[in-house]
N, C-alpha and C positions, 0 to 999 in steps of 0.2 A: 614839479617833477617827482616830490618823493609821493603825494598823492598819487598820481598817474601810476606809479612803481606798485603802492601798497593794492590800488584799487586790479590793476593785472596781476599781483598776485593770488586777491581773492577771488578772483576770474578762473584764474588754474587751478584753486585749491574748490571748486566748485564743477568745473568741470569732473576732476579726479575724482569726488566723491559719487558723480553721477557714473560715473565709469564703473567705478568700484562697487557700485550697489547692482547694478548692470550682470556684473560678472559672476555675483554671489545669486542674484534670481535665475541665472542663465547658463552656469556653470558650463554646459555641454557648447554650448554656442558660443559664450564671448571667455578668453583665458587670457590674464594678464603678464606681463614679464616683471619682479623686478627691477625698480629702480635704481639709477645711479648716485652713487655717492662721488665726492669732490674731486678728487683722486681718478676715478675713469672719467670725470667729465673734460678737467683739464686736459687727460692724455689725446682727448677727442681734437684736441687742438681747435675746436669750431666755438667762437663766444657767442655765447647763450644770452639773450636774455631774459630777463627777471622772471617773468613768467614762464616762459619756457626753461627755464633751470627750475624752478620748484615742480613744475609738473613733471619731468624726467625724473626728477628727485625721487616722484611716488611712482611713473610706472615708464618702462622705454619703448614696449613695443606692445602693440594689442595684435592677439591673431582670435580669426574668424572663421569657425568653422574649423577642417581641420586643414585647408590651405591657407588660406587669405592673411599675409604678416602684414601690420601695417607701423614702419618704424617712426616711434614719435623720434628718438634719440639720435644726433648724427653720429655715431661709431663708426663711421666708416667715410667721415669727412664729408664736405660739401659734393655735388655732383660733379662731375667734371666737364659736364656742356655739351652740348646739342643741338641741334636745329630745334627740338620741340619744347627743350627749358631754359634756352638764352646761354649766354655765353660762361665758362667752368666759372666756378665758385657762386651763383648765381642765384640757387636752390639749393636744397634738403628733398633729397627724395623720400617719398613716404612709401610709399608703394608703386612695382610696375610688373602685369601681368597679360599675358594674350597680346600687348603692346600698348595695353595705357599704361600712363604714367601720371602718380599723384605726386605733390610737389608742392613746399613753400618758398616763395620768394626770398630771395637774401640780396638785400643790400647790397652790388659788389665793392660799393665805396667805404659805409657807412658799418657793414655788418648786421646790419638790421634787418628782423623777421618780418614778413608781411603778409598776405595774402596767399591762399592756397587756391592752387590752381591744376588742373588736368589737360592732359593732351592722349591722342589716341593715334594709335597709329594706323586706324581703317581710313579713318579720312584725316590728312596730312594739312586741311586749312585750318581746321577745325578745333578750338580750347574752351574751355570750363570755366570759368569763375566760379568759384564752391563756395568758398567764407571765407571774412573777413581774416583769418589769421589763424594758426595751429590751436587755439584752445577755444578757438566759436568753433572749428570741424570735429575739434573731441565733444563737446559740447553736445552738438546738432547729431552727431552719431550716435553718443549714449542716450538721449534723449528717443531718439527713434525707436532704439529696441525696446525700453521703459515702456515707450509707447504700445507697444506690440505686447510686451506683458500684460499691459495693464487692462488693454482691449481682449485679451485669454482668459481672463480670470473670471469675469462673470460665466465664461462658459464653462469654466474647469469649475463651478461652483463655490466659489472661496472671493473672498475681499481682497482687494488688490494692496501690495505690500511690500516689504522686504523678507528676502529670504526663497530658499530654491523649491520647486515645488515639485510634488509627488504625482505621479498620472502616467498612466499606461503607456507602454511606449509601443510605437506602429509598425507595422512586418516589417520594416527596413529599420528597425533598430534607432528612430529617433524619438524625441518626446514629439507632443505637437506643438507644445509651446516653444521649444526649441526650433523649429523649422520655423514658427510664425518670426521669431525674432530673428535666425536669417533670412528671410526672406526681407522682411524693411531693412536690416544691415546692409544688405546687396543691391537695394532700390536706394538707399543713401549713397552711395560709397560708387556705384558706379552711375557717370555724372553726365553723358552725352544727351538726354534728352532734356534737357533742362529748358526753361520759358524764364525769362525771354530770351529770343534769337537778337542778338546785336551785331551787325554788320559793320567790318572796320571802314571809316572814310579813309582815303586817302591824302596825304599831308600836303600836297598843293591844293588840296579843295577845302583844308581846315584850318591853312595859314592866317588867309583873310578877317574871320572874325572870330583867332584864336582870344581868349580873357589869357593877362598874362601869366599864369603859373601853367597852360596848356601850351603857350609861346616858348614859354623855356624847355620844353618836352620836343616841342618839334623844332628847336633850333638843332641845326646839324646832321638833322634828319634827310634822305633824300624826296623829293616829290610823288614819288610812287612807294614808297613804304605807305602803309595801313595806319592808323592808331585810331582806337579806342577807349572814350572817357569813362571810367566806372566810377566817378566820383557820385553820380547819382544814380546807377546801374544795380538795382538788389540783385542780391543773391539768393538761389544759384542761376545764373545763366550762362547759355552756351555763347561763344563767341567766334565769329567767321570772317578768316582772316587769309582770302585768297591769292594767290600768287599772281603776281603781273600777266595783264595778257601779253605774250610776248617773249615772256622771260622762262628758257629752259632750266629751270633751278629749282627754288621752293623760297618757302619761307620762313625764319627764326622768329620766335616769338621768346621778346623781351618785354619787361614790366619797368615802368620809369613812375618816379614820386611815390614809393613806397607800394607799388602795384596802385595806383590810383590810376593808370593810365598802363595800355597793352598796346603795345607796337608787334606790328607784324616786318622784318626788315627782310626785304628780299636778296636775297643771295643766288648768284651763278654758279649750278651746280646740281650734282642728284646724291640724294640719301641711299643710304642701304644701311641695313641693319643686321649686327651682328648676331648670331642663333647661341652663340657660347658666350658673349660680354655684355650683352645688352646693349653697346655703344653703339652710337650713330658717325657714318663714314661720308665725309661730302669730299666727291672728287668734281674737278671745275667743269662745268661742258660750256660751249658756246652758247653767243646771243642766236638767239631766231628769231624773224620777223613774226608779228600777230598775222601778216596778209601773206596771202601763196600769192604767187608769181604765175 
């Protein structure tokens, strides 16, 4: 355990510095927040683990461009639930704009962090699997824009490096290196087209020759609920998780065994979404048949 503990911490304190080197070549494009000290993290009332407290520690929110926040930090408590991130306390919202929403799993028993996940609100079957956990998506982010510098620099004529770089800037006021790195920042971070497509089975068709840690996922479950095994599923992939034929409602998508596995559970009812809360509103509507009459 204390192994497992020290090795996610040098997990985060590696992420961080990729962050932070990120920030210092890219200055116009990637801007840091401030990290938390002890004291705001406890007020947070949300327990953190190991890794994710040393990384809050050094930074709580990266913004992109000059919209894009994206909160590692929960300040503002867990989410309080939704048809698109499982039921309140369930996730950490990272970001949500235009109607996606980025998101890491939490535990609701356990409090434990897990996998980040996206949902969008164009198409309502429709979720992400992004990375394995909040410091593989800092990781995979800073990494991308690094990327992006590091491919500018032969053309900007200089060796590729740390530190912010000097170069004309373009009738609309931005560097080009600067655009090159949002522009992978924005091809990371927004996650719908992602490979592979993984289509949820449905749980009477995966009882039969569930292995049993999948057995205990789909106990309790109903036969027309969806799930999806990501236990051998890379990342990033999209995941499609469509409502019953039949059923005027939609679907909640929860995560069970630490996001190893994505349930789609279907609920009676319709979404609508609020312009001024961001919250999601499920009032009940009736069964309807799949066949007309």
């Amino acid at each position: 355990m204390r192994d497992e503990r020290e090795a996610g911490v040098r997990e985060a304190d590696h992420a961080w510095r990729l962050l932070e080197e990120l920030a210092a070549r890219a200055p116009g494009a990637v801007r840091l927040a401030p990290g938390a000290d002890d004291a705001e993290v406890a007020a947070w009332g949300v327990p953190l683990p190991h890794e994710v407290r040393h990384l809050v520690g050094r930074v709580r929110s990266i913004r992109i461009g000059d919209l894009e926040e994206y909160r590692l930090a929960p300040e503002r408590g867990l989410h309080p639930g939704g048809w698109a991130v499982g039921p309140p306390g369930t996730a950490h919202l990272l970001h949500e704009s235009g109607g996606d929403t980025l998101f890491v799993d939490v535990d609701g028993d356990t409090g434990a962090w897990g996998r980040v996940f996206a949902a969008t609100g164009v198409f309502l079957d429709t979720w992400a699997y992004v990375a394995p956990s909040l410091v593989d998506w800092v990781t995979l982010l800073a990494g991308a824009g690094l990327a992006a510098l590091d491919r500018m620099a032969p053309e900007a004529g200089r060796e590729s490096g740390p530190g912010p770089v000097s170069l004309p800037e373009r009738a609309d006021g931005t560097v080009p290196e600067h655009a090159a790195v949002l522009e992978r920042l924005a091809e990371t971070s927004h996650v719908f087209s992602y490979r592979p497509d993984v289509r949820g089975t449905p749980v009477g068709r995966a009882r039969p020759e569930a292995d049993p840690e999948l057995a205990a996922v789909l106990a309790g479950l109903p036969d027309d609920a969806l799930v999806v095994d990501l236990r051998e599923v890379a990342h990033p992939a999209t995941l499609h998780l469509p409502c019953p034929p039949g059923l005027r409602g939609h679907v909640e998508f929860q995560r069970r065994a630490g996001g190893r596995f994505a349930v789609g559970l279907p609920r009676t009812g319709q979404t609508s979404r609020s312009t001024t809360t961001g919250a999601w509103s499920e009032a009940p509507l009736p069964l309807r048949s799949s066949r007309s009459t």
